[in-house]
N, C-alpha and C positions, 0 to 999 in steps of 0.2 A: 214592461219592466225588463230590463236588460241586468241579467245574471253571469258570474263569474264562480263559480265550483272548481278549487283547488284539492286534485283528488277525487275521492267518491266515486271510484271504480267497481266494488263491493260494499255488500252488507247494507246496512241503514243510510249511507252516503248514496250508492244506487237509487234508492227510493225515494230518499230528496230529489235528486237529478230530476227521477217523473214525475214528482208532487208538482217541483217548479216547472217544469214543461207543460203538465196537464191541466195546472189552470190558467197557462197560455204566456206564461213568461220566456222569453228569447234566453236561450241557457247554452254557456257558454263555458267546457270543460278544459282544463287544466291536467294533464295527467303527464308521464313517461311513454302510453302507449302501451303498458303492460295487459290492458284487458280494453275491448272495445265499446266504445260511449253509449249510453242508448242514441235508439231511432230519432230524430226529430231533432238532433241536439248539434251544438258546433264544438269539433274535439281539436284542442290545440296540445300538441305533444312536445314537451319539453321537463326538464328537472327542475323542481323548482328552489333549487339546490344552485343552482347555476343561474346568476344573476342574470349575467350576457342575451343567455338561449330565452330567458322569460322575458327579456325588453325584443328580444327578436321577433317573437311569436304575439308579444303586445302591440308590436306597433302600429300606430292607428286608432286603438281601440280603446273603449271607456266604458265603463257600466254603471248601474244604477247602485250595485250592491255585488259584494266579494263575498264568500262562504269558503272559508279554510277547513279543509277537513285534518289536513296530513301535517300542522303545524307541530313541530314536538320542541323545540328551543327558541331563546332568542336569536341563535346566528341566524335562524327561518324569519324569524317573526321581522329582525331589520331587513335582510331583502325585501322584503313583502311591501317593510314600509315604503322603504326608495322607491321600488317599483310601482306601486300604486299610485305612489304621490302625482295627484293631478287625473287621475285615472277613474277613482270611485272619489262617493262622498260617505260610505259607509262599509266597514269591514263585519261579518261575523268572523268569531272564532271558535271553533269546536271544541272546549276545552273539557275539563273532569273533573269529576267529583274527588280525585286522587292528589286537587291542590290542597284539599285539605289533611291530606295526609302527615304524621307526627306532631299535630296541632294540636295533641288533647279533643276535649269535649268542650265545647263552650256552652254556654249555660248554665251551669254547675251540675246537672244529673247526667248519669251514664247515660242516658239514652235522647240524652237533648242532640234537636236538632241543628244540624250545621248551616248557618246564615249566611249569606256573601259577604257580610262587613268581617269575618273571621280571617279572612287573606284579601286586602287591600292590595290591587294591583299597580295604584298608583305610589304607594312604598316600600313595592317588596324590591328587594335587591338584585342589579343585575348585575353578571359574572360571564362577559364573553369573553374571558378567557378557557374557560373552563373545555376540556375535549369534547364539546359537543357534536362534532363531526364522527367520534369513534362510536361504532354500533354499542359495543359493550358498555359505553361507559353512560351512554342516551338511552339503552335500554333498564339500567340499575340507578337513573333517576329521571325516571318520566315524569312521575308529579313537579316535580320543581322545574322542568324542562317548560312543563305547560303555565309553571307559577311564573317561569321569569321571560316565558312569551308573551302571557298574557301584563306581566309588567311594562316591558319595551313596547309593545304596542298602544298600550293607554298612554303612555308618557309622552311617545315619539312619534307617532302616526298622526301624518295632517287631515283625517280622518275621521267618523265616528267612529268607535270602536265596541263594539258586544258580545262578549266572553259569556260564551254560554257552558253552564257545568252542567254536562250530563253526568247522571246517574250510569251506575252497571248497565249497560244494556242487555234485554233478553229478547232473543229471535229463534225461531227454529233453524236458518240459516246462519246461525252466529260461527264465523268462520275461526275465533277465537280457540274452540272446544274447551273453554270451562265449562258451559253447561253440558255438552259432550260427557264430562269427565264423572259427571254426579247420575247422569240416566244409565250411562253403559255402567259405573260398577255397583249402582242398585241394581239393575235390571238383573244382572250377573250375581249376586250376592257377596260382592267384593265389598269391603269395607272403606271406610270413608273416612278417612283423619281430618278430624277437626278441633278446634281448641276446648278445653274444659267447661267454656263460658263466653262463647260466641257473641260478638256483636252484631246490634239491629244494621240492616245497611239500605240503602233507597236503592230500586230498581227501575226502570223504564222499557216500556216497550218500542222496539225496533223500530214499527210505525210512527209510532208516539214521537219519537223524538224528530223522526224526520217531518213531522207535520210542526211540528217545533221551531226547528232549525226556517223550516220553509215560512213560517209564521213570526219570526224573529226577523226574517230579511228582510219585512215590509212594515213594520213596527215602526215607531217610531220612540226609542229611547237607547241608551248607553250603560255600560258599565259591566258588569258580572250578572249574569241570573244563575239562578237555579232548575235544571229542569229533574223531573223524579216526578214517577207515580204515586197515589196515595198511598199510603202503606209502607211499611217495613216488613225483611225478614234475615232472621238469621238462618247460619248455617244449617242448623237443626231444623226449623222450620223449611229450610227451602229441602232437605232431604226427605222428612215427613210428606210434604207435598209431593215430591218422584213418586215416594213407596205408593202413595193414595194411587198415583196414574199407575203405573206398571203391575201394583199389584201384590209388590212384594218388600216385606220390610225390611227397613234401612239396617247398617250395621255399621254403630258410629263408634269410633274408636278415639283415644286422644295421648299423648305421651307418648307416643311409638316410636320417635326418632325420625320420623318419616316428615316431608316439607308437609302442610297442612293444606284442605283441599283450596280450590282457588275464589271460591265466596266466604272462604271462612276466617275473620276478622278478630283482632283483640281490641282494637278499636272503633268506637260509633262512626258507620258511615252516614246515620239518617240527616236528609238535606230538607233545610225549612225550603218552600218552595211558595212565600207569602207574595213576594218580587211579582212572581209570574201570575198570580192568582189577580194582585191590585193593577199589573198591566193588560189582562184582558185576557188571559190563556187557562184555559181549566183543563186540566189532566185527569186522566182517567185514573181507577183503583185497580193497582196489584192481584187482587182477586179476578178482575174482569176476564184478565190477558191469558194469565199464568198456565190457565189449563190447555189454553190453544197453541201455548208455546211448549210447552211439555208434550203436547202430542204430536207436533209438527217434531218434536226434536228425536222424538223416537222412530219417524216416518224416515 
């Protein structure tokens, strides 16, 4: 199988890269060049931001399956399409659990979970007008960047298209530092701002997803999944869980004035994750992971 990784320099994109390498698929990176590809792998260095420099560095070339990792709008998601066209017969797209975001709760209880029919990508609205090229204005709407990537591509891409919504991810390498942010100031007895009444949120482990991702490319189906580990946790719960590792109990505060920490939610993040289960793919529990990521983060 012949692989196309747009991105996945670091983090959980890394580990795809060797999932797909190590069990023997011809993997073929996409990057700027910013960090070097793993061993075994073929690295094409171009923006993929820049239409021109991506048909220059394709040409020739075809694959079995595409994996976007660094997709964050539709102006990405239409290159992607053009330039594909004729090139694969199937796209992943690394999308988030943050399309769900300002959507309420569907299901009617606070804690119900979030199903892929709750943002249909084949009628959510798309708006290339909008500054999606200015940093500021793509980083103060990512979710809908990824809602109306993930729309122009199921529309528009001559294509299979599979929008995969990961969960929070946790790694001890999480280059992020939200979980950073929750170990250093328990460990420290700093206090921890969070809402009055925290929402449940779905988690996934770093591995997990990228055996995910690497397990989605050879699938055979389309649409939105869900990925997420069994389990939920809120803010509270995920600080409880530090103090257990470290040692030392939490000290949660709420109303401070202060931005709130960065898993801590007014709204339900928990993702049904029925899709993945009825297509072949069982994910691990919350509980498995959690402690080895806690330890790894304080390492």
């Amino acid at each position: 199988m012949d692989v196309c990784v747009i991105g996945g320099s670091r983090y959980f994109g890394r580990r795809l890269i060797e999932e797909l390498r190590d069990t023997g698929a011809a993997v073929t990176v996409i990057n700027r060049g910013s960090a070097p590809a793993p061993q075994g792998v073929t690295h094409l260095r171009a923006d993929r931001d820049d239409e021109a420099a991506l048909r220059t560095v394709l040409a020739g070339r075809s694959f079995d399956v595409v994996i976007d990792q660094v997709c964050y709008s539709p102006l990405q998601a239409a290159i992607a399409a053009r330039v594909f066209a004729g090139r694969t017969r199937r796209y992943v797209l690394t999308s988030t659990v943050e399309v769900y975001a300002e959507l309420g709760r569907p299901g009617g209880g606070p804690g119900a979970a979030l199903p892929e029919q709750a943002v249909d990508p084949s009628t959510w609205p798309v708006d290339l007008t909008l500054p999606w090229t200015e940093p500021r204005f793509l980083e103060g709407h990512y979710g809908e960047g990824k809602r109306q990537a993930e729309a122009l591509l199921t529309r528009e891409a001559p294509f299979d298209v599979v929008t995969v919504r990961t969960a929070h991810v946790l790694g001890g390498a999480d280059f992020t530092g939200r979980l950073a942010h929750y170990v250093e100031r328990i460990e420290n007895g700093l206090p921890v701002s969070v809402h009055a009444a925290p929402r449940p949120a779905s988690f996934i482990h770093a591995p997990e997803i990228a055996r995910f991702l690497a397990w989605a490319a050879t699938a055979d189906f389309a649409g939105p999944v869900n990925a997420a580990s069994h389990g939920t946790l809120d803010a509270r719960q995920l600080c409880e869980a530090i103090g257990r590792a470290v040692g030392t109990e939490p000290t949660l505060v709420t109303g401070t004035g202060e931005p709130v920490s960065p898993f801590s939610f007014e709204r339900s993040y928990a993702m049904d994750t029925g899709r993945a289960a009825r297509l072949g793919f069982r994910f691990s529990s919350v509980g498995e992971w959690l402690p080895l990521v806690l330890k790894e983060a304080r390492a």
